[in-house]
mmCIF file of the N, C-alpha and C atoms, coordinates in Angstrom:
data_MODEL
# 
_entry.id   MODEL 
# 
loop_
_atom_site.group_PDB 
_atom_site.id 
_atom_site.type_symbol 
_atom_site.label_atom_id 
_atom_site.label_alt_id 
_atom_site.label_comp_id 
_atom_site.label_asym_id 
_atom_site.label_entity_id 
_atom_site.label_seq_id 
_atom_site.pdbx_PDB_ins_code 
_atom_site.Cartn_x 
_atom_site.Cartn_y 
_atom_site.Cartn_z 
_atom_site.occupancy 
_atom_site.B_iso_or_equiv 
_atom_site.pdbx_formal_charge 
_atom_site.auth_seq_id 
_atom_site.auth_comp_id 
_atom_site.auth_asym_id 
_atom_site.auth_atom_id 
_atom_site.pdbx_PDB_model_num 
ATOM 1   N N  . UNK A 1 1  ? 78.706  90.893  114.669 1.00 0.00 ? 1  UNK A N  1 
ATOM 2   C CA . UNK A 1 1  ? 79.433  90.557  113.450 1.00 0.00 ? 1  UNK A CA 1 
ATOM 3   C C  . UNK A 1 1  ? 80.709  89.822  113.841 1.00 0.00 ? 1  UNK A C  1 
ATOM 4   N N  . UNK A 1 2  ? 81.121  89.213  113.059 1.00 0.00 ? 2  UNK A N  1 
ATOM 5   C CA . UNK A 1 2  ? 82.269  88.030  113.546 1.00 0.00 ? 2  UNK A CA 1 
ATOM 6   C C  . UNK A 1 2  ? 83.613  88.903  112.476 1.00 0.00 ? 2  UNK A C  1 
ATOM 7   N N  . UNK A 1 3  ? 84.430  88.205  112.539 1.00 0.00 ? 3  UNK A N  1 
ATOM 8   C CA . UNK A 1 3  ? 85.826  89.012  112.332 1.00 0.00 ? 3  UNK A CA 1 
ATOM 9   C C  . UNK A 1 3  ? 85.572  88.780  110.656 1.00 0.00 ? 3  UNK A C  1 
ATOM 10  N N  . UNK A 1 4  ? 86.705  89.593  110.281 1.00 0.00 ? 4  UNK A N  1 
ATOM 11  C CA . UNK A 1 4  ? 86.905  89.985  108.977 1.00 0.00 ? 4  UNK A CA 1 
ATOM 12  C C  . UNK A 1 4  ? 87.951  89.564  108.234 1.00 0.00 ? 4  UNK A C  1 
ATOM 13  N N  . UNK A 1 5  ? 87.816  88.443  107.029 1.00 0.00 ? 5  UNK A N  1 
ATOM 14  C CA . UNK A 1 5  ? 89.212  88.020  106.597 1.00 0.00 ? 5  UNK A CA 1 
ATOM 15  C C  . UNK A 1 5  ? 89.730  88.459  105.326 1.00 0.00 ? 5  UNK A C  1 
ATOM 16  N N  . UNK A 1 6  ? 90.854  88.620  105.265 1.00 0.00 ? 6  UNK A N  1 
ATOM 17  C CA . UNK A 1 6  ? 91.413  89.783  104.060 1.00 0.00 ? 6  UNK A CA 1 
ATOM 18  C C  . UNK A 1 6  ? 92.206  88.526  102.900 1.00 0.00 ? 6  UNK A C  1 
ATOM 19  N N  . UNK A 1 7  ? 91.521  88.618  101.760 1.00 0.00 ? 7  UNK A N  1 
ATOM 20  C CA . UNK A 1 7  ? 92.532  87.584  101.083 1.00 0.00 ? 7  UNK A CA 1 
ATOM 21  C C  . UNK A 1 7  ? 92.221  88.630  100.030 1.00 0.00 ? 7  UNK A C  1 
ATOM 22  N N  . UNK A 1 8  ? 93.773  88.155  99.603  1.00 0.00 ? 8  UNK A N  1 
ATOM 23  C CA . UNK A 1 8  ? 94.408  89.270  98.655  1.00 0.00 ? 8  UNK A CA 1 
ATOM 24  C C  . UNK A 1 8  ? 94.899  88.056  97.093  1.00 0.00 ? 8  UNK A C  1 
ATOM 25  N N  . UNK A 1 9  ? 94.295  88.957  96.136  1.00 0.00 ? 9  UNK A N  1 
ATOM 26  C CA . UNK A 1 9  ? 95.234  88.648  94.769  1.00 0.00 ? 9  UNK A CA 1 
ATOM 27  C C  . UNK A 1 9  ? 95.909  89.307  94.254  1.00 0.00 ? 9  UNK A C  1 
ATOM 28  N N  . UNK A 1 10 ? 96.864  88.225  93.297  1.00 0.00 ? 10 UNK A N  1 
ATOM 29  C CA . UNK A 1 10 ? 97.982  88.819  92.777  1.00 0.00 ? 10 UNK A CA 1 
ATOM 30  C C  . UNK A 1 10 ? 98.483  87.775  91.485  1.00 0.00 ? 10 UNK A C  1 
ATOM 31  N N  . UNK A 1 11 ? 99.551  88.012  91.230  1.00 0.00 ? 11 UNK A N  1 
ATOM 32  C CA . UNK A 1 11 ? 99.885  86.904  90.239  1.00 0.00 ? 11 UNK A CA 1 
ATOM 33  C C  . UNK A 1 11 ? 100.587 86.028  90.967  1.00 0.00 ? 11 UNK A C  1 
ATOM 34  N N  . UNK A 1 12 ? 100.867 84.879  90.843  1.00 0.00 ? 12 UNK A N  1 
ATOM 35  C CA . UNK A 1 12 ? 102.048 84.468  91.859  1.00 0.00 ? 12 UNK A CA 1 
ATOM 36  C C  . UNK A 1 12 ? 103.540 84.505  90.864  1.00 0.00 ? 12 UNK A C  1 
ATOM 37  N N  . UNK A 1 13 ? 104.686 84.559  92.207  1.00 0.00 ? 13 UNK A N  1 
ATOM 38  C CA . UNK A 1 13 ? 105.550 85.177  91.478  1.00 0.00 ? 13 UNK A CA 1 
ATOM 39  C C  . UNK A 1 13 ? 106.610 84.450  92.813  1.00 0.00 ? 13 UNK A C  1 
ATOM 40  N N  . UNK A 1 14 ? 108.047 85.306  92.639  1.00 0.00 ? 14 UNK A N  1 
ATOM 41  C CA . UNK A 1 14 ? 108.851 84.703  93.212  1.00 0.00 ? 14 UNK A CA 1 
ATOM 42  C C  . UNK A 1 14 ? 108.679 85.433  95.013  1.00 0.00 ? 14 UNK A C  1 
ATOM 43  N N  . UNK A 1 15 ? 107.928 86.419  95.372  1.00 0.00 ? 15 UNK A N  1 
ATOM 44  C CA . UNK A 1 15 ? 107.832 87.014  96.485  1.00 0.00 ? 15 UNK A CA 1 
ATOM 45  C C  . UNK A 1 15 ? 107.380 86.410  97.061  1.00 0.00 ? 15 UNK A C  1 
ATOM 46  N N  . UNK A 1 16 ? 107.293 86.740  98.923  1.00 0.00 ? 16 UNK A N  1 
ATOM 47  C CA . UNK A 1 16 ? 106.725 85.223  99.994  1.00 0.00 ? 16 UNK A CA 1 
ATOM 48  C C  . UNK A 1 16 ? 105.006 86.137  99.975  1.00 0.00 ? 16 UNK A C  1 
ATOM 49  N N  . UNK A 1 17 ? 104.596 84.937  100.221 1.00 0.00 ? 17 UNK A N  1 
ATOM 50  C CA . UNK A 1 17 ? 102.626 85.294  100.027 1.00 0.00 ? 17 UNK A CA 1 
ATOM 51  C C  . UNK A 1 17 ? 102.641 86.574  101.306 1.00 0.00 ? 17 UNK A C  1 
ATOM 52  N N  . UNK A 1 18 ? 103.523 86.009  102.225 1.00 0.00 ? 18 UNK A N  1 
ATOM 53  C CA . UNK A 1 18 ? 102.604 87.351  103.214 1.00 0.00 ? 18 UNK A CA 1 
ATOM 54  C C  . UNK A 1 18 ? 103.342 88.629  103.191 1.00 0.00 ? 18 UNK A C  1 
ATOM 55  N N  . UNK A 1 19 ? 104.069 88.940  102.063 1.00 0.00 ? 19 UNK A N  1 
ATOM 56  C CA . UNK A 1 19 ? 104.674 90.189  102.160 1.00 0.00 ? 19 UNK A CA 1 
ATOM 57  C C  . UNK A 1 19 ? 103.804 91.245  101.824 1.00 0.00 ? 19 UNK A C  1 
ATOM 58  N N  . UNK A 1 20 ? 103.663 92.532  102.005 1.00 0.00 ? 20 UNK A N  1 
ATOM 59  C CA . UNK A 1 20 ? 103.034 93.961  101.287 1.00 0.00 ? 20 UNK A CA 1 
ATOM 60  C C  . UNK A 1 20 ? 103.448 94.167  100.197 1.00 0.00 ? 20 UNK A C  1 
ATOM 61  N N  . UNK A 1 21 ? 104.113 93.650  99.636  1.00 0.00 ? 21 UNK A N  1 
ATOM 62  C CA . UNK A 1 21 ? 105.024 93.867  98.289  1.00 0.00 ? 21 UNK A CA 1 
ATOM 63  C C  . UNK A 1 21 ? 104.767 92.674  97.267  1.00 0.00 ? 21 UNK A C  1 
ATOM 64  N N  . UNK A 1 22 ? 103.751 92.398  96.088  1.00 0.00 ? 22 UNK A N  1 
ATOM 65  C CA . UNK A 1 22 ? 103.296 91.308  95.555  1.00 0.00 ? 22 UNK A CA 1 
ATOM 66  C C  . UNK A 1 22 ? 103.009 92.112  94.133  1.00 0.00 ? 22 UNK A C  1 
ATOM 67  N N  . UNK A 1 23 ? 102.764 90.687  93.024  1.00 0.00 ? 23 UNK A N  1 
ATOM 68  C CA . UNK A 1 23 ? 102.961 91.101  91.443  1.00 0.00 ? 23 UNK A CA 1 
ATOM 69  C C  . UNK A 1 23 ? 101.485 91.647  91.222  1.00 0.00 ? 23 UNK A C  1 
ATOM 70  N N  . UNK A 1 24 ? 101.728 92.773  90.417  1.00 0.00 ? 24 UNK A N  1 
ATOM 71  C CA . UNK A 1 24 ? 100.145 93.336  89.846  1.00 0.00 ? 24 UNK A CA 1 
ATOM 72  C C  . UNK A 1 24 ? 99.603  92.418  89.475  1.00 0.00 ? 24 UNK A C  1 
ATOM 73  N N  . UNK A 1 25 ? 98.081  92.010  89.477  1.00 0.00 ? 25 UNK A N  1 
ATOM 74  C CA . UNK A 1 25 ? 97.025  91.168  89.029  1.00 0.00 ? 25 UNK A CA 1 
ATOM 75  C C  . UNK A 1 25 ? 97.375  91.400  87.420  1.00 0.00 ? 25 UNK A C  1 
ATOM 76  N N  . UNK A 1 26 ? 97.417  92.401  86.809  1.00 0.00 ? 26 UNK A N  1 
ATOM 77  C CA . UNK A 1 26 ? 97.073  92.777  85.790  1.00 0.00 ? 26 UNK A CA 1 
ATOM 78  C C  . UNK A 1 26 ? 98.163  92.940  84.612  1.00 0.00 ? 26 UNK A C  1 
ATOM 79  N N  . UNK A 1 27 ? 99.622  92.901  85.459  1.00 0.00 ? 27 UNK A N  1 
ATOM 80  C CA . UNK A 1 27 ? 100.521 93.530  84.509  1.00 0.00 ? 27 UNK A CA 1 
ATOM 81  C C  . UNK A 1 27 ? 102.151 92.823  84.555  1.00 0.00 ? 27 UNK A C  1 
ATOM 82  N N  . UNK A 1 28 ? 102.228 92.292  86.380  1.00 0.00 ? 28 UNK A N  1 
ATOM 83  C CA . UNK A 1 28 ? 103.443 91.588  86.978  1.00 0.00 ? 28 UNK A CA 1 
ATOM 84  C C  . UNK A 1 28 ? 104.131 92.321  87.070  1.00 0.00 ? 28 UNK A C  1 
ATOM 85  N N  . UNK A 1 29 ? 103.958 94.178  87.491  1.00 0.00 ? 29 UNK A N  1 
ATOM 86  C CA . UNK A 1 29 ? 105.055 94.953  87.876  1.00 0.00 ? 29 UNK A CA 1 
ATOM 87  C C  . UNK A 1 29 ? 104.598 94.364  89.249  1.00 0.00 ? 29 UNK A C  1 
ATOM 88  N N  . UNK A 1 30 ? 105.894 94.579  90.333  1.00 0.00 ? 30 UNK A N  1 
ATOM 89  C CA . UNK A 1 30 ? 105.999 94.615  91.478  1.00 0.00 ? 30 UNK A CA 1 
ATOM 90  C C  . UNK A 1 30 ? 105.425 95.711  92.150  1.00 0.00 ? 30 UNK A C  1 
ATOM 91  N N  . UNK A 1 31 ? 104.404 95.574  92.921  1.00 0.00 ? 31 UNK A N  1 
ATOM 92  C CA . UNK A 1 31 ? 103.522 96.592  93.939  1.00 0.00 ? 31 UNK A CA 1 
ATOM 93  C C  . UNK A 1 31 ? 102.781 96.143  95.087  1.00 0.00 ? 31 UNK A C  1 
ATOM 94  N N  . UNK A 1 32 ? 102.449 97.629  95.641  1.00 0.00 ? 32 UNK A N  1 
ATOM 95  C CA . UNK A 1 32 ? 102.397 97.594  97.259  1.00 0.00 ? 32 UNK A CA 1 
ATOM 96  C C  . UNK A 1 32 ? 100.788 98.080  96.867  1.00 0.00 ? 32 UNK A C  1 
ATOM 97  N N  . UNK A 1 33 ? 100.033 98.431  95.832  1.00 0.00 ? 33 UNK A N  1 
ATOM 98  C CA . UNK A 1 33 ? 99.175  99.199  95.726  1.00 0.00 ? 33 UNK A CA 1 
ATOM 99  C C  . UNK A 1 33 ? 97.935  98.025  95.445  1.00 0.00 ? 33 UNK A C  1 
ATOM 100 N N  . UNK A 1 34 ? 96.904  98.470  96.359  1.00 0.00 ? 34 UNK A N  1 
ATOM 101 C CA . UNK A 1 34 ? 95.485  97.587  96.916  1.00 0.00 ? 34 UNK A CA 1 
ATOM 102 C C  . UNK A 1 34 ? 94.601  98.335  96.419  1.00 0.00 ? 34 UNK A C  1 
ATOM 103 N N  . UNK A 1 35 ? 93.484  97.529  95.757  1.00 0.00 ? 35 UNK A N  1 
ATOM 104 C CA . UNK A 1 35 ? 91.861  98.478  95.533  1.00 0.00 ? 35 UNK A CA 1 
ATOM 105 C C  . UNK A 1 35 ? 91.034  96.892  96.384  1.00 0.00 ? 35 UNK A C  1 
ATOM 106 N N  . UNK A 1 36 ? 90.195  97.386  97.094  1.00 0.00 ? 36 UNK A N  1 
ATOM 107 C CA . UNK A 1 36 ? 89.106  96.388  97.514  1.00 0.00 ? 36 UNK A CA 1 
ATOM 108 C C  . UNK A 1 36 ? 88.385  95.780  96.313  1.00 0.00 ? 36 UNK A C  1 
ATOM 109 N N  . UNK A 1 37 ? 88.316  94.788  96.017  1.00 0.00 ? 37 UNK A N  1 
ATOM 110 C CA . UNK A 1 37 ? 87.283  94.360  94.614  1.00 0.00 ? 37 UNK A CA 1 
ATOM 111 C C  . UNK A 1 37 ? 86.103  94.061  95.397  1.00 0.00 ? 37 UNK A C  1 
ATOM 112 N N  . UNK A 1 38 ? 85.624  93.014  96.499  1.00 0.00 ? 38 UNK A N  1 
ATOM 113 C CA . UNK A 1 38 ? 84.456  92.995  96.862  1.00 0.00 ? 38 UNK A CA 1 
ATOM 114 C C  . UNK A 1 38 ? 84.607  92.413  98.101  1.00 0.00 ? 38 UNK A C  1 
ATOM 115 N N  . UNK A 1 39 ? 83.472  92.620  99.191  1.00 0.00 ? 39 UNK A N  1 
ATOM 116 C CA . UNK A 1 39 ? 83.181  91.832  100.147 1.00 0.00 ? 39 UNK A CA 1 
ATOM 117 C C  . UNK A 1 39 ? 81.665  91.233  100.337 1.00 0.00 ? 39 UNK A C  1 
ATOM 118 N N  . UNK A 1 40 ? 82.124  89.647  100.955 1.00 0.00 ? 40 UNK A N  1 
ATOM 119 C CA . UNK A 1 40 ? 81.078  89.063  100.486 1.00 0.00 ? 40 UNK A CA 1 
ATOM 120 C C  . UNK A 1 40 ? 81.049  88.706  102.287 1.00 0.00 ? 40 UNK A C  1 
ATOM 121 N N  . UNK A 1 41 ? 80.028  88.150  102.781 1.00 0.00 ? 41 UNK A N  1 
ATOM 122 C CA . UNK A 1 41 ? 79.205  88.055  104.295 1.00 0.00 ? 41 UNK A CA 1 
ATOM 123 C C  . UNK A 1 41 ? 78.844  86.216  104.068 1.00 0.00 ? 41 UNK A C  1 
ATOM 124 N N  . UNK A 1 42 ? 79.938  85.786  104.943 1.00 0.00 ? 42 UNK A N  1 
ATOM 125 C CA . UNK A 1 42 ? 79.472  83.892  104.712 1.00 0.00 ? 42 UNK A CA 1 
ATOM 126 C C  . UNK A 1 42 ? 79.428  83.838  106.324 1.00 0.00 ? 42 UNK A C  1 
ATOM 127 N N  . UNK A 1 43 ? 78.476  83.479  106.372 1.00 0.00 ? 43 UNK A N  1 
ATOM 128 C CA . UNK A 1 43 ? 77.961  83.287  108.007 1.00 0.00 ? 43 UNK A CA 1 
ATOM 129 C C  . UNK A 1 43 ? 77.853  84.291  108.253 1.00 0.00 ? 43 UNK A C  1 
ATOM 130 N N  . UNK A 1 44 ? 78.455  84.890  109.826 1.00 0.00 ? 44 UNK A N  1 
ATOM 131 C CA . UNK A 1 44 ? 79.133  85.678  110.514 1.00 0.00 ? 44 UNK A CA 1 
ATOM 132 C C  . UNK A 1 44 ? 79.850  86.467  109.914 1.00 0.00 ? 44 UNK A C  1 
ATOM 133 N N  . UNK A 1 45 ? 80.989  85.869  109.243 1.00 0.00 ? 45 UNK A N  1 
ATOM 134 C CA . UNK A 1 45 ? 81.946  86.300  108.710 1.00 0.00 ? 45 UNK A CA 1 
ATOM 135 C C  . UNK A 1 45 ? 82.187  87.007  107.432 1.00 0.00 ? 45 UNK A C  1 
ATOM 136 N N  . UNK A 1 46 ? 83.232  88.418  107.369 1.00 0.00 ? 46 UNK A N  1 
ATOM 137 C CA . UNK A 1 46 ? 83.210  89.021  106.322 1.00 0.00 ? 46 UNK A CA 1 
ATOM 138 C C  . UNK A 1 46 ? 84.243  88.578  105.792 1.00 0.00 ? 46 UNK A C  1 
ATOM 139 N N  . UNK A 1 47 ? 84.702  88.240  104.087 1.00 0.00 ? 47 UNK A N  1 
ATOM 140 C CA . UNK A 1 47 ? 85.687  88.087  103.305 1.00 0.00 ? 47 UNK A CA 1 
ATOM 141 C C  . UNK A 1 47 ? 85.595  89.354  102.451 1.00 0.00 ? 47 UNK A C  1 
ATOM 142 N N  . UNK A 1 48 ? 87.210  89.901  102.892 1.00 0.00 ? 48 UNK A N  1 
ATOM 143 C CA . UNK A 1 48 ? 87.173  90.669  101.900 1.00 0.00 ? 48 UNK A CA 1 
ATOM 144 C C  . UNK A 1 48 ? 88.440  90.991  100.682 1.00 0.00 ? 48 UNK A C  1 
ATOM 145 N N  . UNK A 1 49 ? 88.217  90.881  99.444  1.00 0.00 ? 49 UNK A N  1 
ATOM 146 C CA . UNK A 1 49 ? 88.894  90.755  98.420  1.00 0.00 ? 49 UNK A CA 1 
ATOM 147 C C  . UNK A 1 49 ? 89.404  91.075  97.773  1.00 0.00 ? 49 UNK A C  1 
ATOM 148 N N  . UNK A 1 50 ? 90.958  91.790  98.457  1.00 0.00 ? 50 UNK A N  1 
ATOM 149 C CA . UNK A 1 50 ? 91.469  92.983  97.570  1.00 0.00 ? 50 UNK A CA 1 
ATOM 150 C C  . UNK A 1 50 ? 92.627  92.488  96.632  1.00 0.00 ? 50 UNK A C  1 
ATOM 151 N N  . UNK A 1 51 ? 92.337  93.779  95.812  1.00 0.00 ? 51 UNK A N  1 
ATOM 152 C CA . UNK A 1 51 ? 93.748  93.133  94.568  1.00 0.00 ? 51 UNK A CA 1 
ATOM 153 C C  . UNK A 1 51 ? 94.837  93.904  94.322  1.00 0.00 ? 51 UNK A C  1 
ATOM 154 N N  . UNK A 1 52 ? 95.816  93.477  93.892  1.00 0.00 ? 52 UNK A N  1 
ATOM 155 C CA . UNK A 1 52 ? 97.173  94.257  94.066  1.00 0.00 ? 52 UNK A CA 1 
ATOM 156 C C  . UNK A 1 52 ? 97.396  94.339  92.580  1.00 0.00 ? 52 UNK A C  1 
ATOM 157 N N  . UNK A 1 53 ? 96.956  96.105  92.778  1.00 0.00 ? 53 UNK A N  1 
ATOM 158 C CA . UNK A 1 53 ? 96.979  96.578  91.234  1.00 0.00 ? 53 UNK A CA 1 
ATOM 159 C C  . UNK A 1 53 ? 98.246  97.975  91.003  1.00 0.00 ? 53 UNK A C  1 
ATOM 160 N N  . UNK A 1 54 ? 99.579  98.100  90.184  1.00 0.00 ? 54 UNK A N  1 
ATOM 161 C CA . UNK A 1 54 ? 100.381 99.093  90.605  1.00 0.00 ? 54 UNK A CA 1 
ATOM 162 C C  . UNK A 1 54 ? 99.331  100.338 89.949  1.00 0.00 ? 54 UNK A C  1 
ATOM 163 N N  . UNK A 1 55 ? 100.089 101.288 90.080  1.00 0.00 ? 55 UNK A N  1 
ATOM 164 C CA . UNK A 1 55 ? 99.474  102.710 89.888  1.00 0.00 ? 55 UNK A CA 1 
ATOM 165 C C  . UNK A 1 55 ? 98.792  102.901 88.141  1.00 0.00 ? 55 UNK A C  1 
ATOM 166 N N  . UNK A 1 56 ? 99.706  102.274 87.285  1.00 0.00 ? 56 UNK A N  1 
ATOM 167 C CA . UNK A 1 56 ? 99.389  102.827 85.985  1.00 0.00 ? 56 UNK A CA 1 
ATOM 168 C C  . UNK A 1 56 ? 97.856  101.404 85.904  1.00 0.00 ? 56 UNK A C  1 
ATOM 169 N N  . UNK A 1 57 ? 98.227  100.219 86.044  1.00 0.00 ? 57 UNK A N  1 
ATOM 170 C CA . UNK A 1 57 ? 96.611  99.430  85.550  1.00 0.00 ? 57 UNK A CA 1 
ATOM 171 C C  . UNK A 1 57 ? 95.598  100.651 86.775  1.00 0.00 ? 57 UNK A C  1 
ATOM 172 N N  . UNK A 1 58 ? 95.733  100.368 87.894  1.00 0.00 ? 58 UNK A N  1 
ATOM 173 C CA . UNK A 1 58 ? 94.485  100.852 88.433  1.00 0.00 ? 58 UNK A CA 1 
ATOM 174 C C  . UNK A 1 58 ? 93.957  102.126 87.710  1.00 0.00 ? 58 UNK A C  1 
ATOM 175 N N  . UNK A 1 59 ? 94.911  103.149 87.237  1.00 0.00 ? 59 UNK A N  1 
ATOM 176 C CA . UNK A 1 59 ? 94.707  104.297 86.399  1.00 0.00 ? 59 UNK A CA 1 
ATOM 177 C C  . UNK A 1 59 ? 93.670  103.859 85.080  1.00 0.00 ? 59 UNK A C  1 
ATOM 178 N N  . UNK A 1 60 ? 94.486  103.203 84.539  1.00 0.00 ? 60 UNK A N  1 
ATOM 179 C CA . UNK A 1 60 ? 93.356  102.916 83.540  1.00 0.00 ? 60 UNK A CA 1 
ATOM 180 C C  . UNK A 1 60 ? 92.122  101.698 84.056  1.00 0.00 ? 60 UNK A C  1 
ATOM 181 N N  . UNK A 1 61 ? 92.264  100.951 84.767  1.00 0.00 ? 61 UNK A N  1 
ATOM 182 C CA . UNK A 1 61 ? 90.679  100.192 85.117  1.00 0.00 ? 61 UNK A CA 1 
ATOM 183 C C  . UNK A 1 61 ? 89.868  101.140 85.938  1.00 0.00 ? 61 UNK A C  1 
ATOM 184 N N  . UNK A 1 62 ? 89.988  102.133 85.831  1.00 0.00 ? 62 UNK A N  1 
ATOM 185 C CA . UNK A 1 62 ? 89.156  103.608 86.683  1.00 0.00 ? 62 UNK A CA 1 
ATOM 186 C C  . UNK A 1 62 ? 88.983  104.446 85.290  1.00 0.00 ? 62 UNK A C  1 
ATOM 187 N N  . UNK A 1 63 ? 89.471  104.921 84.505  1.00 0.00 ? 63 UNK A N  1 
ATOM 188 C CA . UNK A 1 63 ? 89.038  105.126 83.375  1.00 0.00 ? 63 UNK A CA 1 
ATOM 189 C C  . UNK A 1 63 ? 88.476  104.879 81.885  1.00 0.00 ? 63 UNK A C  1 
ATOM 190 N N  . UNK A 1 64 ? 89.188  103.419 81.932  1.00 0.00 ? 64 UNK A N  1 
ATOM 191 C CA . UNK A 1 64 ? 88.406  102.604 80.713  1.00 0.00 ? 64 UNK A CA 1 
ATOM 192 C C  . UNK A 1 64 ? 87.708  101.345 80.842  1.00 0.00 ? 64 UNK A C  1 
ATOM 193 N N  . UNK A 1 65 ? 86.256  101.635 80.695  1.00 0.00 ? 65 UNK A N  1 
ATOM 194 C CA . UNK A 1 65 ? 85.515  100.395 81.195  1.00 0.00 ? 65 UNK A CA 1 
ATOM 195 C C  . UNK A 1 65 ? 86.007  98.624  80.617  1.00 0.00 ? 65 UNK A C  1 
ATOM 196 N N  . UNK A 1 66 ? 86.087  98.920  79.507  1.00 0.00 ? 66 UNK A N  1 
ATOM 197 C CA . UNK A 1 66 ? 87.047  97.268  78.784  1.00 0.00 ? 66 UNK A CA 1 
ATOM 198 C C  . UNK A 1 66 ? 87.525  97.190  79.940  1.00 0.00 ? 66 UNK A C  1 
ATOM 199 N N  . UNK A 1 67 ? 88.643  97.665  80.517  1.00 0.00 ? 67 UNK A N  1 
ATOM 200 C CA . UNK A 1 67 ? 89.720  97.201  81.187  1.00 0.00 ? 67 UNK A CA 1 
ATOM 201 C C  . UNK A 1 67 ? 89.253  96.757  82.816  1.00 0.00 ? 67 UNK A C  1 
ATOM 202 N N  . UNK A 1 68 ? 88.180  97.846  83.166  1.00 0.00 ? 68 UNK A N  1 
ATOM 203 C CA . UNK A 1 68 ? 87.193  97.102  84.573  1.00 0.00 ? 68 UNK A CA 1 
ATOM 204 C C  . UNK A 1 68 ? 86.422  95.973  84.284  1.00 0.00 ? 68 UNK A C  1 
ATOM 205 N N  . UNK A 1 69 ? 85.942  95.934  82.843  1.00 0.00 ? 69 UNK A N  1 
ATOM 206 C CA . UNK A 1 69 ? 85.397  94.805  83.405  1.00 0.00 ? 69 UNK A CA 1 
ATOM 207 C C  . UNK A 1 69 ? 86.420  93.208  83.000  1.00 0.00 ? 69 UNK A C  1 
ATOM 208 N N  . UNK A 1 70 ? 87.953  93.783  82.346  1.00 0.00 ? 70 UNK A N  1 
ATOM 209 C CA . UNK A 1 70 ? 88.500  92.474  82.274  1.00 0.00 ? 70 UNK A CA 1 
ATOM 210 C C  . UNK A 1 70 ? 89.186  92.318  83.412  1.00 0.00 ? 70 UNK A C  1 
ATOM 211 N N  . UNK A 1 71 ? 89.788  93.569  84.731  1.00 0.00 ? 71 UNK A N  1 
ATOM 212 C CA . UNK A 1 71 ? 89.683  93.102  85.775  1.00 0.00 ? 71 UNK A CA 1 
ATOM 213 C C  . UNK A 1 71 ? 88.836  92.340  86.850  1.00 0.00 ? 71 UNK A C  1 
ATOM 214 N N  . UNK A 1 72 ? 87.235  92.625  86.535  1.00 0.00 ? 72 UNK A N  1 
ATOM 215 C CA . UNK A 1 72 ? 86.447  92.075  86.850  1.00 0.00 ? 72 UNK A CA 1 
ATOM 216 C C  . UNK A 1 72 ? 86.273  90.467  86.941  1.00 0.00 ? 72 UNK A C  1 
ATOM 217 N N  . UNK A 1 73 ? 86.787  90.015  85.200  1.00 0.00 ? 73 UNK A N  1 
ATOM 218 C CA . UNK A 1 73 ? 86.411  88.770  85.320  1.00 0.00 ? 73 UNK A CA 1 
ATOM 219 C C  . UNK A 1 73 ? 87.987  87.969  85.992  1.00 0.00 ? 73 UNK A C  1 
ATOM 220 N N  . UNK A 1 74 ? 88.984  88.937  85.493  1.00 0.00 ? 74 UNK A N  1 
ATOM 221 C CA . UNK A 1 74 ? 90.218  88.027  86.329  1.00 0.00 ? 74 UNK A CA 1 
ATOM 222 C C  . UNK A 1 74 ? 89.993  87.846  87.703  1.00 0.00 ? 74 UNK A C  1 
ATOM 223 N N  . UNK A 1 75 ? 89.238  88.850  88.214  1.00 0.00 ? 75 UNK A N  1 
ATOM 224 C CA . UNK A 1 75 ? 89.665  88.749  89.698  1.00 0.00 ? 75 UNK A CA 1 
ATOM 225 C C  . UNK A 1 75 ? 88.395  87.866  90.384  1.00 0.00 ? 75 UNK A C  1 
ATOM 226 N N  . UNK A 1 76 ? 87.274  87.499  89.364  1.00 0.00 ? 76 UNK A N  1 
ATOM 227 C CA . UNK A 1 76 ? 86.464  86.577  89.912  1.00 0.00 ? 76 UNK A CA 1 
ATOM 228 C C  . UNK A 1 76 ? 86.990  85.261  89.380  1.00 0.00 ? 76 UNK A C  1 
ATOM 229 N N  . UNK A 1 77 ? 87.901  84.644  88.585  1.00 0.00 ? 77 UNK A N  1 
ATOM 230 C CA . UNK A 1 77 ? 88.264  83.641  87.919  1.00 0.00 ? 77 UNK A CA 1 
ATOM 231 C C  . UNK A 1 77 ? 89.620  83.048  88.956  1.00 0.00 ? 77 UNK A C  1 
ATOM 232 N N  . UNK A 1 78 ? 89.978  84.339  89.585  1.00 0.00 ? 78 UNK A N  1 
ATOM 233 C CA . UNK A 1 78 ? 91.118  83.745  90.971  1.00 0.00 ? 78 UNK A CA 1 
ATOM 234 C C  . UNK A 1 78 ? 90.248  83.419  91.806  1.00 0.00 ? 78 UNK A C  1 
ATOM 235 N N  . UNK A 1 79 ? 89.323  84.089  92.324  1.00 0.00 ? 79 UNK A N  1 
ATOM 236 C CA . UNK A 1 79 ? 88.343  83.480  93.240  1.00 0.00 ? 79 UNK A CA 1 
ATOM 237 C C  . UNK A 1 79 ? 87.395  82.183  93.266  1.00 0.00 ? 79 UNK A C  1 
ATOM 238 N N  . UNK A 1 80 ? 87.347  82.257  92.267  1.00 0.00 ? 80 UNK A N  1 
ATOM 239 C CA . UNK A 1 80 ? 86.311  80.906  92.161  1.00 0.00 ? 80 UNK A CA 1 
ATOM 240 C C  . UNK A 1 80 ? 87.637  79.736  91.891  1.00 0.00 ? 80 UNK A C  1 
ATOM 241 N N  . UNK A 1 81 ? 88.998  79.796  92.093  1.00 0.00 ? 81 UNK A N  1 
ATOM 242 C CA . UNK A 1 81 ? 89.837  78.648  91.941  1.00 0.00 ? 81 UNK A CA 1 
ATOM 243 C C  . UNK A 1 81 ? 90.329  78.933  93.261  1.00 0.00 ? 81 UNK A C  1 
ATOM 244 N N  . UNK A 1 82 ? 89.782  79.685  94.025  1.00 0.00 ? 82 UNK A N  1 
ATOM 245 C CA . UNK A 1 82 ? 90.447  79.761  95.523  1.00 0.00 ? 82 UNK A CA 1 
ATOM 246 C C  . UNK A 1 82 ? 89.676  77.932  96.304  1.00 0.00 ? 82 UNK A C  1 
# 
């Protein structure tokens, strides 16, 4: 297996891209907090696609399906403009 690359979403905002500290996908509070959305296998290589969600969205996109699957389509709608 060949190495593993981590690209991360977020909103963009005034923070530098490679910090741990980036805007919720979902809401634009400031957070450190990651859920994996998916990994996909191109060649060799694994991409994998996590999103920076703070505590209260991930709370509710784990309990109310509306809200997984409108994370769902945001976080495939950043990807497919990657």
């Amino acid at each position: 297996m060949g190495r593993t690359k981590r690209i991360y979403l977020f909103n963009e905002s005034h923070l530098p891209d490679g910090g741990w500290l980036q805007m919720c996908l979902r809401c634009d509070t400031i957070t450190g907090g990651l859920l994996l959305f998916r990994v996909d296998q191109v060649e060799e290589h694994l991409l994998e696609y996590r999103v920076h969600l703070c505590s209260g969205c991930r709370r509710t996109v784990e309990r109310n399906t509306d809200a997984y699957f409108d994370l769902v389509e945001d976080c495939t709608k950043v990807i497919d403009a990657l």
